[in-house]
Each structure stands twice: as C-alpha cells, then as structure tokens.
C-alpha positions as CSV (number, residue, x, y, z in Angstrom):
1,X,82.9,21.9,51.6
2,X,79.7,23.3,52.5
3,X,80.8,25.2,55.9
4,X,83.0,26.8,53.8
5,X,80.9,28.0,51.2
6,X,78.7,29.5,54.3
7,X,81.7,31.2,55.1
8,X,82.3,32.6,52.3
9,X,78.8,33.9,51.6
10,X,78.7,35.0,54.9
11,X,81.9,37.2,54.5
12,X,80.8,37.9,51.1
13,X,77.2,39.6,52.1
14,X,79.6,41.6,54.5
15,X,81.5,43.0,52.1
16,X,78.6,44.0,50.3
17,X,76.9,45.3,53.2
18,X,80.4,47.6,53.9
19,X,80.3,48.9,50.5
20,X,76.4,50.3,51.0
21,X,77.1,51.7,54.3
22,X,80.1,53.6,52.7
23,X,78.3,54.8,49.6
24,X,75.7,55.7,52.2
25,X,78.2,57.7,54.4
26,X,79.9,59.1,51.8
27,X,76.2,60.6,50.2
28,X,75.7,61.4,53.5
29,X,78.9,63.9,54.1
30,X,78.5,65.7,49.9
31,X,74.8,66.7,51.3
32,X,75.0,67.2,55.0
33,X,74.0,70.6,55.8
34,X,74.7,72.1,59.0
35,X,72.5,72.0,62.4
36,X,71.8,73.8,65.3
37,X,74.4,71.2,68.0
38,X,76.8,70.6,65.4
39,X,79.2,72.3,62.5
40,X,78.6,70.6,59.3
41,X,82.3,70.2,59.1
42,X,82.6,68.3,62.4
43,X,79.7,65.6,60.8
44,X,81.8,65.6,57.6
45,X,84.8,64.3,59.3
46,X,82.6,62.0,60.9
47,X,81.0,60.6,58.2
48,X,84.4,60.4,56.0
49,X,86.0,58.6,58.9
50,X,82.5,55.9,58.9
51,X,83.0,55.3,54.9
52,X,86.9,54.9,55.0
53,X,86.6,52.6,57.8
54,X,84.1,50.5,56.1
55,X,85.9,50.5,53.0
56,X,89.1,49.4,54.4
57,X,87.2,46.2,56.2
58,X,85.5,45.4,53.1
59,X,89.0,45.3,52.0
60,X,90.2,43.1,54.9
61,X,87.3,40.7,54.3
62,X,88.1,40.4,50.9
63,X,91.5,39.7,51.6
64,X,90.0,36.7,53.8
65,X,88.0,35.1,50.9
66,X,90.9,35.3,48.1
C-alpha cells in the first residue's frame, strides 16, 4: 500500500510539474518578441510544440493514476 501511494504522488507531482512548464511555454510564445538569430515565429512554433507536448503527457500520466 505505501509503494503505491509513492507512486502515485510521484506521478502526481509530474503532472503538476507538466501543467507549469506548459502555462510557462505557452506565456512564453503570447510575449516572445523577436531576436537578432531567430524569427519570433520560428520560437512560437517551438514553444507551442514544448506546451502541447507537456500537456499531452500530463494527460498520459493521468491516464496512469485513474
């Protein structure tokens, strides 16, 4: 019982820590402006790629607890 409930904290914190790094990468590509080496579009796609990705493992993890 126990080494599961580290599991599922474990996973759970992940999830958390997914959602964060895609609000943070979605702030990120609204305000980006643009730079000297790259377009601001090209950083954009980046970015959106980053928080979609992260969003669709949180999703996986949660998948995993439930």
């Amino acid at each position: 019982m126990d080494v599961t409930y580290l599991i599922e904290g474990i996973l759970f914190g992940l999830i958390i820590l997914l959602i964060g790094l895609a609000g943070g990468a979605f702030f990120t590509m609204a305000t980006l402006k643009s730079t000297d080496e790259n377009s601001a579009t090209e950083s954009r796609i980046e970015f959106g790629f980053y928080g979609v990705a992260s969003l669709i493992f949180a999703g996986l993890l949660t998948g995993i607890i439930s």
